[in-house]
N, C-alpha and C positions, 0 to 999 in steps of 0.2 A: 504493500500500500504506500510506501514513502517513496517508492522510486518513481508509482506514478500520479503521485500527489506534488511534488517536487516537479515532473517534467509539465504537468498542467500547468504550476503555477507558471513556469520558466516558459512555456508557450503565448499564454495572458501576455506576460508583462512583455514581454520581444514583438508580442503583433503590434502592441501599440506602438512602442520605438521604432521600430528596424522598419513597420508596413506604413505605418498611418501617419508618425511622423517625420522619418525620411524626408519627403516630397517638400517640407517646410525651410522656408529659409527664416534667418534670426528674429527678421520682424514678425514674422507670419507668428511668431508663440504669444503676442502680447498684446495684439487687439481684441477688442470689445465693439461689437457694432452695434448691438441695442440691448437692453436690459437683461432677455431671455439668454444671451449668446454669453458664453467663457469663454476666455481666450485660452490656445490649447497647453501657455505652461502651466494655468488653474488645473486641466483637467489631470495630467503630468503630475501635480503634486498633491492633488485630492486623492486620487486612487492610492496614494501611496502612504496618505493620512488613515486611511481609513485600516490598513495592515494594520500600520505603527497603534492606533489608539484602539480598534477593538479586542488585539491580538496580541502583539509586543508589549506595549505599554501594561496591559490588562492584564495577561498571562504571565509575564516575564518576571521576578524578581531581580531589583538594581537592573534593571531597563535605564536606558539615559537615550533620550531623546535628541534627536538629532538638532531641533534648534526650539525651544519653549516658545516662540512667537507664531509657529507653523500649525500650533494645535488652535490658533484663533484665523491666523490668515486661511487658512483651506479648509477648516469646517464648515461642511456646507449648508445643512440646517436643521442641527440635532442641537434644538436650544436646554435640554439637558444636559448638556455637553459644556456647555459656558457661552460667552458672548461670539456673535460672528462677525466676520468683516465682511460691509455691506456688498451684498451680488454685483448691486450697479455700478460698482468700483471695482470691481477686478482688474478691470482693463487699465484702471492707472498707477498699477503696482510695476513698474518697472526691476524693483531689486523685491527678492532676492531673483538673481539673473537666472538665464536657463538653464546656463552650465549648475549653478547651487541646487536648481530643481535636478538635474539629472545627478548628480551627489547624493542627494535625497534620495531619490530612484534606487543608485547602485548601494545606498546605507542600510535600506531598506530592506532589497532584495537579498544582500548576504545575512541579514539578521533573519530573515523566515527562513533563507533552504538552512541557517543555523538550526535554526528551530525544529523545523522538519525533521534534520538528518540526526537531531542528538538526543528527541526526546522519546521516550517508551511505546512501542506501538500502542499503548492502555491508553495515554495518553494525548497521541497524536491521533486517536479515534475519536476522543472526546471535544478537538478540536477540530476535528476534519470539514464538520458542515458550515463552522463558522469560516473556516480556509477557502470554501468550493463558495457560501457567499459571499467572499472580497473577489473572488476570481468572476462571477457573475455581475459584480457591482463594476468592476472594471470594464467587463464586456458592455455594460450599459453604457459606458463613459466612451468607449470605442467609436457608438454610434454617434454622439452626442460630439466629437470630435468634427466627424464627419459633416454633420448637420452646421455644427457652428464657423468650421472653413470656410464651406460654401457662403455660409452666411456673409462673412466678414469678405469673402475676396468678392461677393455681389457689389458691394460698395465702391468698389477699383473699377472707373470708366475704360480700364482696358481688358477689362476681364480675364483676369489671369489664369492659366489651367494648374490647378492641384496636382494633376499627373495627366499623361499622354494616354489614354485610351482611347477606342472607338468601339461602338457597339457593334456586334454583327448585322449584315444588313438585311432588309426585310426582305422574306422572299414572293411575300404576298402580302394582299392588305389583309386587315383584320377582320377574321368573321363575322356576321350579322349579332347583334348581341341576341343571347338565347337564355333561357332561365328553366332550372330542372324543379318539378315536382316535390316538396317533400310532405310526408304524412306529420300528421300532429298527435299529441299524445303527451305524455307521462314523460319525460327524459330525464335523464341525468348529464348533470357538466359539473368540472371541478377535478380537479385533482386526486388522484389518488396510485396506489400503487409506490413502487421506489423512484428511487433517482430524485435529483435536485429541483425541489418548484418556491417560487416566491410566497409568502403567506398569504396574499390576496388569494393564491388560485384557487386556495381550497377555502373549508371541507367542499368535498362532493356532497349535491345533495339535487332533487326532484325538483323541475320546474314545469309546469305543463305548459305546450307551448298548440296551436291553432294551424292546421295546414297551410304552409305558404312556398313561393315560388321567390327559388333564389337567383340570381345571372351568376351564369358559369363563367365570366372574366368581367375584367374592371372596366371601367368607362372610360375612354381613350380622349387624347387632345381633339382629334376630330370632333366627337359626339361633344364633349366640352364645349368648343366653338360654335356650337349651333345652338348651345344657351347662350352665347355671349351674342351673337348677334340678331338671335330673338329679344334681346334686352334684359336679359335674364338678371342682370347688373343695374336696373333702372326701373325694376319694378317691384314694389314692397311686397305683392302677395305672394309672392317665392318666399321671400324669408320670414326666420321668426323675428320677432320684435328686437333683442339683442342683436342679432345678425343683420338687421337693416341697418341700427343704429353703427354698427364695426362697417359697413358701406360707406356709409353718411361720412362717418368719423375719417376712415382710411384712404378714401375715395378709390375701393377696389375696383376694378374695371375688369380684372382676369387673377389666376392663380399667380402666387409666387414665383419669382423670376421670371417671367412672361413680357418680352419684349419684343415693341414693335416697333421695326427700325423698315423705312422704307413700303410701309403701307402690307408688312410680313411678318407675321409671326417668327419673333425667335427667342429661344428658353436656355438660358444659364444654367450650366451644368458643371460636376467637380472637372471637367474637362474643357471650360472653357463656351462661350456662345454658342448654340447650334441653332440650325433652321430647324425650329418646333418641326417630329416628327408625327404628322398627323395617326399612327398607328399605335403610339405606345399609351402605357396608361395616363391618365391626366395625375399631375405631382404635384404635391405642396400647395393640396387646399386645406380650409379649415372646414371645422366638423360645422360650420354654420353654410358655407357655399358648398360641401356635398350636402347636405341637407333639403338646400334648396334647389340643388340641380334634381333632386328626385325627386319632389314637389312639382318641379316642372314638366317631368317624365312622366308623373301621374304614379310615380313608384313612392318607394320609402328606403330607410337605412335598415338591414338586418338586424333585428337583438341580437348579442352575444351570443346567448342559448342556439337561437338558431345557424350561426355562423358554426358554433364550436361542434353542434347535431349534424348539421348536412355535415363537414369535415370528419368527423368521425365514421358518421353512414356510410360514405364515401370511400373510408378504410387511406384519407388523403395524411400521407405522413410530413414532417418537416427536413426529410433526408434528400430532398430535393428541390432546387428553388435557386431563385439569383439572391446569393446572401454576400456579404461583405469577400468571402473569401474568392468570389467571383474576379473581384479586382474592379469591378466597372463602376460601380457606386451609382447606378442608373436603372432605373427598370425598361424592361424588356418586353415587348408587341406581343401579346397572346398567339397572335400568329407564327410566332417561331420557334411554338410548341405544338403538339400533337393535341389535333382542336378536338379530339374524340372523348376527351376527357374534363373535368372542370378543371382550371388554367387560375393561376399567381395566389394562391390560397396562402403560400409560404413565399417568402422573400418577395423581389419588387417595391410593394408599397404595404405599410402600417392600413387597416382599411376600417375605417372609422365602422362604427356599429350606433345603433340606435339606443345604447343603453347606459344609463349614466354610473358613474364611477363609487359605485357602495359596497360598501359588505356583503359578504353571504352569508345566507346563515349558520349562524352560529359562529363566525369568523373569533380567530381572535388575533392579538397581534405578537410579535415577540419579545422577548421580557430585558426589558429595561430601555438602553437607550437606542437599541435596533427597533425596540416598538414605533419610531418615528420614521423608519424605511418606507412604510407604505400606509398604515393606516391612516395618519394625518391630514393624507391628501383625497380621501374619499368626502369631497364634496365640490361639487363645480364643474368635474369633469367629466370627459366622456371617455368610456372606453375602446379601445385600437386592436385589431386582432392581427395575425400572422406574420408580423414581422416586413423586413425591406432589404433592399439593394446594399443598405448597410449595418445589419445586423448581423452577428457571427451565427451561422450556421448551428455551431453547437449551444448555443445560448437561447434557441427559440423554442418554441412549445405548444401542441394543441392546446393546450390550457393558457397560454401567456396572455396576462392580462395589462394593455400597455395602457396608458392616461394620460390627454392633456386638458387644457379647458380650452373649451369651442374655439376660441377666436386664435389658436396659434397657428401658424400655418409652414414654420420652419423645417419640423419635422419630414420625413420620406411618409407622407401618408397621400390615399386616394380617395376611389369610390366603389364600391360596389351595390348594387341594388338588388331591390326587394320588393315582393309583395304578399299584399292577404289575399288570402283566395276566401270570397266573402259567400 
């Protein structure tokens, strides 16, 4: 168990280095482009806070801390934990520099595989789940890398590329959208069984859900575009009240990154501009503009339940999909999969769901100051299913229940649709 507790953690910590920050030059670690967005030495020395204090610190006798100011600078929002330094200041933390975050990094990392390799397997069992959630918490931070690059290089009128990719090309356009049957009934979702899941996912337990009709692929830039200039953006009976007012407010006219340059759609990518391609799924709305693009469809957003029922029915696992390790960091045309089957259920896009971000029953959280990992934020928001183009493969789950609140649109998420069959 320590050799491949050790090689997990030593896989984590190197993806983020060697893959995701590679491609970084010195500036690119220390902006901040809006409130939601870390710049990626925060994220560099968060993950690496969080070993040190739930683990080292906590576990270790005569533990010494690598600098006493780092347990307020990168706490992110465990206010049992002591004061934090405010989010929307990140970005103007110029010291300590990246090289001291990577110091950090490498102090860190030889105190856990210390840890690992010297203490009793009794006791490195009794640690292990808390070891495999900093490796998961880090895999979250992964994507959130990812999401806030983008973010921050959208800002650069020259559009800079994060890395040289290109997507495979289309070898046809995308199918007619189609929607499969499913039966209503008694179900169950939730977690259960081994292996590592976050505490929201569970307990498993019975929801009865109503026969309804799900679409076998996401809603693409094309179908997008035909809301946008049906006015889809200038008319209040599409949205709900909060979602008009984030119009009003934002003056949204189309999804994130969505630029038109010469009378043309073109969409900012961790690759640099490209000429929006009409086939792939539409990226970077919020759960307020998929909402209302299925209001205009005459559809709706799935519940959870039924997301997580048809995917299970289905027998659809998460051992396949465009996930982070794909390298492309972009979702991918339903079309250039094998359309005989339901298509982007895992990786591609986060796909918003109809159901807001609460407890299950019986929920409960975990004890002490991990209790603040996920409970705290069941209110406001909505929940996200199957993961994206930039989440690690091994870190998703039929069960992953991801959450933002309506109005963010940062995030790798889409659309997929729904309906009651009445």
């Amino acid at each position: 168990m320590k050799d491949q507790l050790i090689q997990a953690y030593q896989t984590v910590r190197q993806t983020t280095e060697e893959k995701l920050c590679e491609p970084l030059e010195i500036e690119d670690y220390v902006i901040q482009s809006v409130d939601d967005v870390s710049p990626p030495k925060w994220h560099l020395a968060h993950t690496s806070w969080f070993f040190e204090t739930f683990l080292l610190a906590a576990k270790q006798q005569n533990y010494q801390l690598f600098h006493p100011q780092f347990q307020y600078l990168f706490n992110s929002y465990y206010q049992s934990l002591g004061h934090l330094y405010p989010r929307i200041q990140r970005g103007l933390l110029s010291r300590p520099t990246v090289k001291v975050i990577y110091d950090y990094r490498n102090y860190i990392d030889k105190q856990m595989i210390d840890l690992m390799s010297h203490i009793s397997e009794e006791k490195l069992t009794e640690l292990q789940s808390l070891i495999i959630l900093g490796l998961h918490h880090e895999q979250q931070h992964q994507e959130l890398i990812l999401m806030d690059v983008k973010h921050n290089f959208s800002y650069d009128p020259a559009f800079p590329n994060y890395h040289e990719q290109t997507a495979p090309a289309l070898s046809m356009q995308t199918s007619a959208m189609e929607f499969a049957y499913v039966e209503g009934g008694v179900i169950e979702i939730g977690h259960q069984g081994d292996g590592f899941y976050f505490d929201n996912e569970g307990p498993r337990h019975q929801q009865l859900l109503k026969p309804y009709l799900i679409a076998t692929r996401l809603v693409t830039n094309n179908e997008y575009e035909e809301f946008i200039l049906a006015g889809g953006y200038e008319d209040p009976t599409n949205w709900l009240s909060d979602g008009w007012e984030c119009v009003l407010t934002n003056q949204w006219k189309a999804p994130l990154y969505w630029k038109k340059i010469n009378n043309k759609w073109y969409e900012f990518t961790l690759s640099g501009i490209k000429e929006l391609n009409p086939d792939e799924p539409v990226a970077h709305v919020s759960y307020f503009e998929a909402d209302a693009y299925a209001q205009w469809r005459n559809k709706r957003l799935p519940l959870e339940a039924e997301w997580e029922n048809y995917v299970v029915h289905q027998g659809l696992t998460s051992n396949k999909g465009n996930f982070l390790e794909a390298g492309l960091y972009h979702p991918l045309a339903a079309s250039l999969r094998d359309k005989k089957i339901p298509q982007q259920f895992f990786g591609d896009l986060w796909e918003w769901t109809a159901s807001s971000y609460s407890p299950y029953p019986g929920y409960k959280t975990l004890a002490g100051a991990l209790s603040e990992y996920n409970g705290k934020f069941m209110n406001n928001q909505f929940v996200l299913r199957g993961g994206s183009c930039a989440t690690p493969q091994s870190h998703i789950r039929t069960t992953y229940r991801n959450f933002f609140q309506p109005n963010k649109r940062w995030q790798f998420s889409g659309i997929r649709l729904a309906s009651t069959i009445e």
